[in-house]
N, C-alpha and C positions, 0 to 999 in steps of 0.2 A: 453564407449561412453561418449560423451561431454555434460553433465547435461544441459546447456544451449540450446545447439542444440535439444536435446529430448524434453524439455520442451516448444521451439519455435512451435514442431511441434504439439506440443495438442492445444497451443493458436490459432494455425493457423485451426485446426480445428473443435475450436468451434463456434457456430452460432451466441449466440447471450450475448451481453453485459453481462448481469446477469451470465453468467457460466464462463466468463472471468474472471467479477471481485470471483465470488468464489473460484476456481483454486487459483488465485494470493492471495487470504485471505489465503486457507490451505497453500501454499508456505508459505508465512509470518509465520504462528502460527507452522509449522512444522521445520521452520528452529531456529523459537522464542523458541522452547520448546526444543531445542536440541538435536531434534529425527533425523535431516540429518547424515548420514552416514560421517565420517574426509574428507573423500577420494573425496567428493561433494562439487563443487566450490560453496559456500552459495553467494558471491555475482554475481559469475552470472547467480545464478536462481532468484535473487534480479533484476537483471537488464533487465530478459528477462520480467519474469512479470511486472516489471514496462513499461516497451516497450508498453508490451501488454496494459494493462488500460492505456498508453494514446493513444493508437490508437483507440480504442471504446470510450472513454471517452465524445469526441463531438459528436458521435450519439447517445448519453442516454440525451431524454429528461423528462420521469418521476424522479421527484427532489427527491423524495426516494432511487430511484436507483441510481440515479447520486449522491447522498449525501453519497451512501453505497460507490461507487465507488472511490470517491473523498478521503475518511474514508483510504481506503486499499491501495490506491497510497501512501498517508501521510505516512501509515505506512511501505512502500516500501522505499520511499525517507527519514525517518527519520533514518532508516537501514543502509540506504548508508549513514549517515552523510550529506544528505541535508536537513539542517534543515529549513531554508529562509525558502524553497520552501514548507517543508512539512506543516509547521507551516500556508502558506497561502492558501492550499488547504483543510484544515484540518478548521478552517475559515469559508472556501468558503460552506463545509459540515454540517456544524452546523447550517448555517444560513439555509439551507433546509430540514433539519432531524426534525424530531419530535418525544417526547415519551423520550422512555429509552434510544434508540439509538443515541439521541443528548447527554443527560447526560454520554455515554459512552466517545463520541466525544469531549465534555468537557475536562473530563480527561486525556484523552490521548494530548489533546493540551498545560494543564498546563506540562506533563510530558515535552512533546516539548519542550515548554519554559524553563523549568530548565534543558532539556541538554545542548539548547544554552545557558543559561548563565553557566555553568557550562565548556562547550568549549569556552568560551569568558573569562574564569578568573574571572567570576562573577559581571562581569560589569553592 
């Protein structure tokens, strides 16, 4: 079966923001940690979860949640090599998070930064 297609149909069937953006966080950390099976297309379960968190995305208006959300997109589209993009959602998350989970947010944004420069030749 088509990793993509299976995974559209969990997104599609869950209710509510917060179980979206978890799904697409264990996607992330499961494909991160190397635990996907060879034979599983990594980036189109990269791309369905990303699908998913921006379709919930404008209807999470607790900025916690939206800040976790915004957190797990960044690191969907940092995956793909979209870094722009990651780097300004990722930004947009920090300036709503509080606690450790900004400080986590932090880092993961300098790490951004030095893949783009590092795909930019160091510019």
């Amino acid at each position: 079966a088509d990793a993509g297609a299976e995974a559209s149909k969990i997104f599609t069937s869950l209710k509510t923001a917060a179980e979206v953006d978890q799904i697409a966080w264990n996607i992330w950390q499961m494909i991160n940690s190397g635990a996907l099976p060879e034979e599983v297309d990594a980036q189109q379960l990269y791309n369905t979860a990303l699908t998913a968190c921006e379709t919930k995305l404008p209807q999470l208006k607790d900025a916690q949640q939206r800040a976790s959300m915004l957190d797990t997109t960044a690191h969907l589209l940092g995956s793909l090599g979209k870094l722009d993009r990651a780097i300004e959602l990722e930004q947009e998350a920090i300036k709503l998070a509080n606690g450790q989970n900004r400080e986590f947010m932090k880092q993961y944004l300098e790490e951004l930064k030095e893949l783009k420069d590092t795909a930019s030749g160091g510019k």
